[in-house]
C-alpha positions, 0 to 999 in steps of 0.5 A: 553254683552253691556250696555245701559245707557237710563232710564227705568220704571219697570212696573211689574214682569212677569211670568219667574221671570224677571221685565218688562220694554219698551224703547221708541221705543217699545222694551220690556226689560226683566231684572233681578235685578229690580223691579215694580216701580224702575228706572233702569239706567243702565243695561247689555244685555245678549241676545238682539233680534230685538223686546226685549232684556234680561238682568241684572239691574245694576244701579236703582234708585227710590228703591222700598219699597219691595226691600232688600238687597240679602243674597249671591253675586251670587244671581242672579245665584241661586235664584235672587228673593233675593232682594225682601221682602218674603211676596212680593215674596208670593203676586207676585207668588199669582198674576202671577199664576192668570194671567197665567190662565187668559190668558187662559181665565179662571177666578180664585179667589187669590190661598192660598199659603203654606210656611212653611216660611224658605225662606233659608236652604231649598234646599236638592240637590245643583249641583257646577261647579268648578272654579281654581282662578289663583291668590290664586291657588285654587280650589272654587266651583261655579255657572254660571252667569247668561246669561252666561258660565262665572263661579263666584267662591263662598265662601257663598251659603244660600239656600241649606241645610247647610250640602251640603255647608260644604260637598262641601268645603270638597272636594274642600279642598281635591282637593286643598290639593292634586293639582288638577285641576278643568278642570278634573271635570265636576261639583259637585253633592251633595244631603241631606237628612232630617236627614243631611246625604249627598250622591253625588260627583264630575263628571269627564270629559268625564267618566261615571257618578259615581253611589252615595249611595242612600238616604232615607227620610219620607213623610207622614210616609212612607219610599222612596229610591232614589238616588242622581242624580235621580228625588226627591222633593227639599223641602220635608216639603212644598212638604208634605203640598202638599200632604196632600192637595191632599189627601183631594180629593181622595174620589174613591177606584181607583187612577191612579198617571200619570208621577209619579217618583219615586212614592211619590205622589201616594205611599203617599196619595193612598197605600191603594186604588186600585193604578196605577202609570205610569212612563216613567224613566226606573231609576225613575221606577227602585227607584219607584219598590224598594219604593212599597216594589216589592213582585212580578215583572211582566217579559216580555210575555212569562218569568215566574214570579220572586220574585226578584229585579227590573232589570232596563230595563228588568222589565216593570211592578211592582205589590204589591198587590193593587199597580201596576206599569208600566214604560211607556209614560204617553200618551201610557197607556191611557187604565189605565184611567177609570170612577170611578177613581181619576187620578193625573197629575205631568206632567215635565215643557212641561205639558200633552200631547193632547191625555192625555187631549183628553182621559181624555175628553172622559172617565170622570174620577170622579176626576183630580189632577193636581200639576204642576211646571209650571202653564203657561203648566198647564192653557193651560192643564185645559183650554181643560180640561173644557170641561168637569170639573169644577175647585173646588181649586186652592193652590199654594205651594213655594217650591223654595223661593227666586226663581220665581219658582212656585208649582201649584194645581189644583182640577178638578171635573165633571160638 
């Protein structure tokens, strides 16, 4: 890490969350810390290549009228959107997700964008690492700075829940009390529940991952199970607007509910229809078969069917009436899409695979629901997908404050 002492112009915030700036000679600056309009003195490289650099602000001037000062010292290592105003963070994740699909070629009006305004206390799964202060003697749980492996020791962290923070600081007070050392450890894992109970633990060095007590939470109403160290939404209140804005354009009797966890979205907006859901994550698919209510488990050609619990890695097929489930590859059942079917896309950050895209093209399901973590993934998915659709609605969702972190939803129907 070095520092550079000449002056740069911020001139936007580009989609990743860091602000842009351009040196004399051409090379692009991406920097954390800073925003459009400021004047930034001095700054720290975390990773400098021949045609741009990454790195951190920390000496600005000319403050922007949107900047505030951030709640936690180790904002940069969680949620560096700290420094912003909220309704500025709303606006620019409104106008990033614009530019994203306009870099595709495609023209969108501003998205709505849902909050339910509690910027802080929102998270329900925080992951620590351990740092041992040689000066006090004691264990404090940490984050990474960023850019680097170097650990903060922190004693303030505002944007998970409460109940995980002081959970947190229980087990660190037990370590300290019976002379740990933090080396032992390779982090600390804690998740939370709607009603504050917390589930999770440390990970040791070099051992297995310890199995926590599961969780349980509503959404929509429906009761779902899942683990501490497995695939669940972060922010449940946000994360049920979005359903219920999806369940607002599932107008077929069939629905097919691709890349689909542990089942939240497909279990919660179509468990009255005729609903496939697909998952490749044999331990997804494992909390996925227990949130069905399993009555029968389909075993491998040639066993006998068995009313008995899912056996993570046996089972590949789950039914409960209308509702089937399969753990597979989203692109290797491409069979499951059919015409008169509403197909829901939650693809991870990497988006849909082509012959996913190609098989919907061919088939023409009436409806594509796409929710996306990435909408830079998703543009390039509905660019192809034009073809053959038309786009109805576009909402973005933020699920994560204070973070660049954007939620998008995009409607698409036949033309």
């Amino acid at each position: 890490m070095w520092y550079n002492g000449s002056m740069l112009k911020i001139e936007k915030i580009i989609p990743g969350g860091q602000a842009l700036a351009t040196e004399k000679s051409g090379k692009k600056i991406f920097l954390w810390n800073a925003l459009p309009g400021e004047t930034v003195e001095e700054y720290s490289i975390t990773k400098n290549k021949p045609h741009y650099a990454e790195g951190i602000a920390t000496k600005i001037s000319n403050h922007s009228k949107y900047r505030i000062e951030p709640e936690d010292n180790c904002f940069l290592s969680t949620s560096p959107w700290q420094i912003m105003d909220y309704e500025y963070e709303l606006k620019t994740k409104q106008e990033l997700v614009v530019e994203l699909f306009r870099e595709h070629q495609i023209a969108i009006d501003t998205p709505e964008i849902f909050t339910d305004n509690k910027i802080y206390g929102y998270r329900n799964k925080m992951e620590y690492a351990l740092y041992y202060d040689l000066e006090k003697e004691k264990i404090f749980p940490a984050f990474h700075a960023r850019g680097s492996h170097r650990k903060i020791p922190i004693t303030k962290s505002s944007i998970e829940r409460p109940e995980i923070f002081k959970h947190a600081n229980e087990i660190i007070e037990d370590l300290n009390a019976r002379g740990e050392e933090a080396r032992k450890y390779q982090s600390m894992l804690l998740r939370c529940d709607q009603n504050g109970n917390v589930s999770g633990g440390l990970y040791e060095n070099k051992k297995p991952h310890p199995v926590f007590d599961n969780l349980s939470d509503q959404i929509l109403g429906y009761d779902y199970s899942y683990s501490p160290n497995g695939f669940f939404q972060i922010n449940l209140p946000v994360y049920e607007m979005a359903l219920k804005e999806i369940e607002n354009h599932i107008k077929t009797d069939k629905v097919l509910d691709l890349y689909a966890g542990v089942g939240t979205i497909g279990l919660s907006v179509a468990r009255d229809k005729e609903l496939t859901l697909v998952e490749v994550d044999k331990y997804a698919f494992g909390e996925l078969s227990k949130n069905i209510a399993v009555e029968d488990i389909l075993r491998p050609t040639g066993s006998k069917l068995a009313r008995s619990p899912v056996t993570t890695g046996a089972t590949k097929r789950v039914r409960n009436g209308s509702i089937l489930a399969e753990l597979a590859k989203s692109e290797e059942v491409l069979d499951y899409i059919e015409p008169e079917q509403t197909v829901i896309l939650d693809p991870p950050r990497a988006g849909c695979d082509e012959k996913l895209i190609k098989r919907i093209l061919e088939v023409k399901p009436k409806t594509v629901i796409y929710l996306s973590c990435n909408p830079a993934t998703q543009a390039r998915d509905v660019k192809m997908l034009l073809e053959e659709y038309k786009i109805d609605d576009v909402k973005t969702f933020n699920f994560f404050p204070r973070t660049p972190h954007i939620e998008n939803l995009v409607i698409l129907s036949l033309k």
